[in-house]
C-alpha positions as CSV (number, residue, x, y, z in Angstrom):
1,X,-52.1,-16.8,-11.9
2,X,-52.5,-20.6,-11.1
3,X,-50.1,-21.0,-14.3
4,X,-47.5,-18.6,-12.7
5,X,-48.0,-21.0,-9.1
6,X,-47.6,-24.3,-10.6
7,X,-44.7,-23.1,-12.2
8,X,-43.1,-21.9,-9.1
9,X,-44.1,-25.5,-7.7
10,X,-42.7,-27.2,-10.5
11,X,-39.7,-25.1,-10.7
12,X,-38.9,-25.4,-6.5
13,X,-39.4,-29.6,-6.5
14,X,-36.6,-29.3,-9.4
15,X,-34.4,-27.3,-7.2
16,X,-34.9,-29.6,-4.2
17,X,-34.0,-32.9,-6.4
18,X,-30.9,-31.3,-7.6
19,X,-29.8,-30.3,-4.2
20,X,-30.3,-33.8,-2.8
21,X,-28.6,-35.0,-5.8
22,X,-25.6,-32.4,-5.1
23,X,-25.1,-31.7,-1.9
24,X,-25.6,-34.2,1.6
25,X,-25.5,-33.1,4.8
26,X,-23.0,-34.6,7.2
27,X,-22.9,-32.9,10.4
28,X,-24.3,-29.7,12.2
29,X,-22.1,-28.2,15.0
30,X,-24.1,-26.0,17.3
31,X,-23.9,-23.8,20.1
32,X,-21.3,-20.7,18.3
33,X,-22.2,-17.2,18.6
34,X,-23.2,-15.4,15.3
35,X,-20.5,-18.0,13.3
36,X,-19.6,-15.9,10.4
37,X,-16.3,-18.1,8.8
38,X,-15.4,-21.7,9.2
39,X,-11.7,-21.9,7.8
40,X,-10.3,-25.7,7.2
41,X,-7.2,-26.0,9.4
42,X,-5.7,-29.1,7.3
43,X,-2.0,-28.9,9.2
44,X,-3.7,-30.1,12.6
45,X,-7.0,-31.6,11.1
46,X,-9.6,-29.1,12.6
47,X,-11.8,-26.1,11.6
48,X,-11.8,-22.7,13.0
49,X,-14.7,-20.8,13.6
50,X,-14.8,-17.0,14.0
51,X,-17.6,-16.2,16.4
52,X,-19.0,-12.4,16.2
53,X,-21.0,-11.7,19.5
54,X,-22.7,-8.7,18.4
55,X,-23.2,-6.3,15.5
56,X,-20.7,-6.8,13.0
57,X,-19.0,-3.5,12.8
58,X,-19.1,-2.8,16.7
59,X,-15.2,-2.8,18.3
60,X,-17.4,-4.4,21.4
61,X,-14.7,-7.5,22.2
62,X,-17.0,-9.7,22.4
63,X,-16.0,-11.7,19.5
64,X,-13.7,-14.8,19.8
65,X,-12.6,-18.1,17.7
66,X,-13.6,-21.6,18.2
67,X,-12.2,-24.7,17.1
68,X,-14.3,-27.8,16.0
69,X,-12.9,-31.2,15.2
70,X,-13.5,-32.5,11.8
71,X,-16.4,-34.6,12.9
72,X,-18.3,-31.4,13.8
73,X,-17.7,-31.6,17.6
74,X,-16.7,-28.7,19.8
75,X,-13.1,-28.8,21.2
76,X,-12.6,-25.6,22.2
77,X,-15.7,-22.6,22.2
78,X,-13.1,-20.2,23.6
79,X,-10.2,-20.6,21.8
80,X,-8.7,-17.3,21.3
81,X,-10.7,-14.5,23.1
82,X,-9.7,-10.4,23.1
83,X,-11.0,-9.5,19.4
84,X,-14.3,-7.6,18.1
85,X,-16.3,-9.0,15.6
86,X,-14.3,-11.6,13.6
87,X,-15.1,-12.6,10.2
88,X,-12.7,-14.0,7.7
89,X,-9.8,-16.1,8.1
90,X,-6.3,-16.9,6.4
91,X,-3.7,-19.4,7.4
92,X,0.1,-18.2,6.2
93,X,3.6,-19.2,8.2
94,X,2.3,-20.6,10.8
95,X,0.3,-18.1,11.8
96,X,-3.7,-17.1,11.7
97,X,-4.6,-14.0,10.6
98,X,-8.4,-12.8,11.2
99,X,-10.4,-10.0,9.7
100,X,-11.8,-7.5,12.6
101,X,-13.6,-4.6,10.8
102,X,-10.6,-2.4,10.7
103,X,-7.6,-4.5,11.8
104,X,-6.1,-8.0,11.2
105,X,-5.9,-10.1,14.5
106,X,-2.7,-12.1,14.2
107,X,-2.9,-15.8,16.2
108,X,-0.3,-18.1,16.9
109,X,-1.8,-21.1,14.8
110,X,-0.5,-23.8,17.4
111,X,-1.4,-22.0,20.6
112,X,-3.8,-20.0,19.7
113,X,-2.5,-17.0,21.3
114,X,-3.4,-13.7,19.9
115,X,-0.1,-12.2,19.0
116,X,-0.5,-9.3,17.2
117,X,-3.2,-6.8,15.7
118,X,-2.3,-4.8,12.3
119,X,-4.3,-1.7,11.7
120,X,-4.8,-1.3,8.3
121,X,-4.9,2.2,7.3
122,X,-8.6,3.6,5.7
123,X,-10.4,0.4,6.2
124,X,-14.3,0.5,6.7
125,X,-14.9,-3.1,7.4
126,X,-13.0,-5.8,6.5
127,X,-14.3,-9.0,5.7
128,X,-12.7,-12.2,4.3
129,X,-9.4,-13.3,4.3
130,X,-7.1,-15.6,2.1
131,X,-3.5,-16.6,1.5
132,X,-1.9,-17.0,-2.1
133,X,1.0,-19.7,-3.1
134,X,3.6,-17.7,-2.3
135,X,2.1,-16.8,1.5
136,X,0.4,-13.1,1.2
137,X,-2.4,-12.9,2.5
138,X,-5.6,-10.8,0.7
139,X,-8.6,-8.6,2.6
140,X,-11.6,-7.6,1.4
141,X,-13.4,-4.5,2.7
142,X,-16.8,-4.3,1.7
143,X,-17.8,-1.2,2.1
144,X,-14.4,0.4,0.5
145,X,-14.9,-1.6,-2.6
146,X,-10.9,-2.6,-2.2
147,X,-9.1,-5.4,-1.3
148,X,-6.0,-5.2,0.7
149,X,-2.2,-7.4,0.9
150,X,-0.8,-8.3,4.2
151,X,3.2,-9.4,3.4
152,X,4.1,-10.5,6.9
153,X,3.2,-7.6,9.2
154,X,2.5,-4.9,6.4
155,X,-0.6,-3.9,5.0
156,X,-0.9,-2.5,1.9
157,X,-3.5,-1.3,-0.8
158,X,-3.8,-4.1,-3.5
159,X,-6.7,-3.0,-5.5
160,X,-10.0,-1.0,-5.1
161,X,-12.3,-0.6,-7.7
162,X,-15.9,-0.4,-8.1
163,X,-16.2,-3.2,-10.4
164,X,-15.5,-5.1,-7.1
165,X,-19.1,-4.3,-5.8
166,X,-18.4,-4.6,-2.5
167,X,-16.6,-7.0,-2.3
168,X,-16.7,-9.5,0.2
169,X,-15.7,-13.5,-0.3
170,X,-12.1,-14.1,-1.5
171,X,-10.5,-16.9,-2.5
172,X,-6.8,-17.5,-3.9
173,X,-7.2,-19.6,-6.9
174,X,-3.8,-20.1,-8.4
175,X,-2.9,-16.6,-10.3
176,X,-6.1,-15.1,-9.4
177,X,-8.1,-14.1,-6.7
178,X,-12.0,-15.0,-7.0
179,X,-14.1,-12.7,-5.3
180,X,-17.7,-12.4,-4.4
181,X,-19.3,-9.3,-4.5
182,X,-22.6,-8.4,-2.2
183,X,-23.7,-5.9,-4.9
184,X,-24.0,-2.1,-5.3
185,X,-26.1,0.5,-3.7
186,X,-26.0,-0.8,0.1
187,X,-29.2,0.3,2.3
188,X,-29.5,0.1,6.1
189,X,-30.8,-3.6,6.1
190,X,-27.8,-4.7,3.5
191,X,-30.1,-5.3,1.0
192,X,-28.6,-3.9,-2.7
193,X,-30.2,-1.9,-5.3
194,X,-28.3,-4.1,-7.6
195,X,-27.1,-7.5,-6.9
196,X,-23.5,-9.0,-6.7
197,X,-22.0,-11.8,-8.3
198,X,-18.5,-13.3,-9.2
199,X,-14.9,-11.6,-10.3
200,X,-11.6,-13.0,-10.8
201,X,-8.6,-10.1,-9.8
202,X,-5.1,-11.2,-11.8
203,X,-2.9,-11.0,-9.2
204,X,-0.2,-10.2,-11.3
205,X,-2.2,-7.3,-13.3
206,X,-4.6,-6.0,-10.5
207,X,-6.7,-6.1,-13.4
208,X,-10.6,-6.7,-12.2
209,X,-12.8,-9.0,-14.5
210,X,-16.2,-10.3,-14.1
211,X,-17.3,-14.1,-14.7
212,X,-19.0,-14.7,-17.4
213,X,-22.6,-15.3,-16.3
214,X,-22.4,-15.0,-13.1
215,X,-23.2,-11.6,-12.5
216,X,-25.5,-9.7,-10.7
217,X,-27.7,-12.8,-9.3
218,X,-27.3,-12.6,-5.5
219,X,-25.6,-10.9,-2.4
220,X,-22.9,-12.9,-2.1
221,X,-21.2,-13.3,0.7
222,X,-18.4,-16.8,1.2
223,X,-16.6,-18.0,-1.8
224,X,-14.2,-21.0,-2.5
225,X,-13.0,-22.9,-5.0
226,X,-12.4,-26.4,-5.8
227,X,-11.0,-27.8,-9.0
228,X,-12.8,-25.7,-12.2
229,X,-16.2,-25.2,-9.6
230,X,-16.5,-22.1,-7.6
231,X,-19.2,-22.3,-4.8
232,X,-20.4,-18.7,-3.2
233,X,-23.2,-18.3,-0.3
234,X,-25.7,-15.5,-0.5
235,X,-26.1,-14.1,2.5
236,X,-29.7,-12.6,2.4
237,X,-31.5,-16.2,1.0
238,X,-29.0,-18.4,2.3
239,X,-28.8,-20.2,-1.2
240,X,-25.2,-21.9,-1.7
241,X,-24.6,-21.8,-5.6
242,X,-22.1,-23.7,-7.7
243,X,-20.6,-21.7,-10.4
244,X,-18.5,-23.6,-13.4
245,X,-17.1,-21.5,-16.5
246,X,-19.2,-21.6,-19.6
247,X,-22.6,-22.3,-17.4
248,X,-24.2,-19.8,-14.8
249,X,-24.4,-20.3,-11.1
250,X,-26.6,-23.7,-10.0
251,X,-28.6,-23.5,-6.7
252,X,-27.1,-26.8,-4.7
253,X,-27.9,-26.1,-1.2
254,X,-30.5,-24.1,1.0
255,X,-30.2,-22.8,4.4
256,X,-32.1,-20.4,6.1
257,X,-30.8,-16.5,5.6
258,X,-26.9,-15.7,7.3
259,X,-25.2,-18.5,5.2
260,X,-21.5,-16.5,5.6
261,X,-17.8,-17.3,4.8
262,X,-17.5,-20.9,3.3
263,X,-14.8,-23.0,4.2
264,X,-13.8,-26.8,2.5
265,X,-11.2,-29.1,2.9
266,X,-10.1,-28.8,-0.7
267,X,-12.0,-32.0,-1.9
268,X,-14.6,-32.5,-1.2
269,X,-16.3,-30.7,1.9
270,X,-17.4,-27.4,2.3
271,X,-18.3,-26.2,6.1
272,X,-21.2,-23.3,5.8
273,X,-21.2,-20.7,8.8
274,X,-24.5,-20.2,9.4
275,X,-25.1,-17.2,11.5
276,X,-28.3,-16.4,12.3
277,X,-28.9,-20.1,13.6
278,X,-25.5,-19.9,15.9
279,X,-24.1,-23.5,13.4
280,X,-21.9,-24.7,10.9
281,X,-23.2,-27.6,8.7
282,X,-20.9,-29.6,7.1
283,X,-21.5,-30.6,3.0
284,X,-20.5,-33.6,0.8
285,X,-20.4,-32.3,-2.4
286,X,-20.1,-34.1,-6.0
């Protein structure tokens, strides 16, 4: 037993020396309202938050969108009101479109407006959001195990599978999507009977295929990518890991459980939703 514990103390001052190392706070913004995305805004230098106001899956419109300046400072709490419970976010034309368990909230990026709402046909509860090269813009639902295309106004089916675990971080990474899966076997608390991890979907091929040691560690929620390094939140511990091919995924950060749908400024900086605790934290990474 006391060789088990000084293991564990060994093993958690290690952890903490690499996150230090890895990973430096720069700024907390407070005062948002079950924050569950934080998408990096780079054509007018600011961050949009998706605030949920609720429970996740209830069509209670209470939910609404923030914007914060890039020094973590609040410019506007209420900057688009009239949706449900928001999550993910993808920028494409000009426009913002916003995951809102079963429809896509369409906002006019400059004025925020809300300007449209696109039900997508057989959803469950949509989650993240992204936008590839050539504009289309990608939806996870979780509890579907599918991920969905929006070309313009028009949703349709991309690809469901149950390799995709739930899936619920996306990220368009050149040909592929990278997604992060919460795991199988959902209970009532969102807790898994197996744990999720990370897949790359060819977006040419459909064709679903796991990362190579980075499976079934953690219920992943937020995922982005920067250069060859994928970084993925799990939800339940509020770890943030780093993920780079040939290794397995790296513990680099710590928050308290609700760490949601990453955001990053394609450098350098990743902003962290952090739901339970009603912030977004800022990151320097290396």
């Amino acid at each position: 037993m006391n060789i088990v514990v000084t293991s564990a103390v060994i093993a958690a001052i290690g952890i903490a020396a690499a996150q230090a190392a890895q990973a430096d706070e720069l700024w907390r913004a407070t005062g948002l309202e079950q924050p569950e995305s934080a998408l990096f805004d780079a054509a007018n230098g600011r961050i949009i938050v998706s605030n949920i106001v609720g429970n996740p899956g209830d069509a209670d419109g209470n939910g609404y969108l923030s914007l914060l300046s890039m020094d973590g400072k609040m410019v506007s709490q209420h900057w688009t009101d009239g949706m449900d419970a928001p999550k993910g976010m993808a920028i494409s034309g000009g426009k913002l479109y916003v995951a809102d368990i079963t429809k896509i909230r369409v906002v006019d990026l400059a004025s925020g407006k809300l300007i449209a709402s696109i039900v997508v046909p057989n959803a469950v509860f949509l989650n993240d959001m992204t936008s590839d090269r050539s504009g289309k813009v990608y939806v996870t639902d979780m509890l579907a195990d599918t991920i969905y295309r929006i070309d313009g106004d028009r949703p349709e089916l991309f690809v469901k599978d149950p390799l995709l675990a739930s899936p619920n971080g996306v990220f368009a990474d050149g040909d592929r999507l990278i997604v992060a899966s919460w795991g199988k076997g959902i209970k009532a608390d969102f807790s898994t009977a197996e744990p999720g991890g990370l897949l790359a979907v060819d977006i040419a091929s459909k064709a679903v295929t796991p990362l190579a040691g980075a499976q079934n560690f953690a219920d992943l929620d937020g995922v982005v990518a920067i250069g060859g390094t994928i970084y993925a939140t799990a939800y339940m511990t509020g770890t943030l890991y780093r993920y780079r091919t040939g290794g397995g995924p790296e513990a680099v950060a710590h928050f308290k459980p609700g760490s949601a749908d990453i955001g990053t400024d394609g450098k350098s900086i990743l902003y962290v939703p952090l739901m339970n605790e009603g912030e977004v934290a800022a990151l320097k990474i290396e």
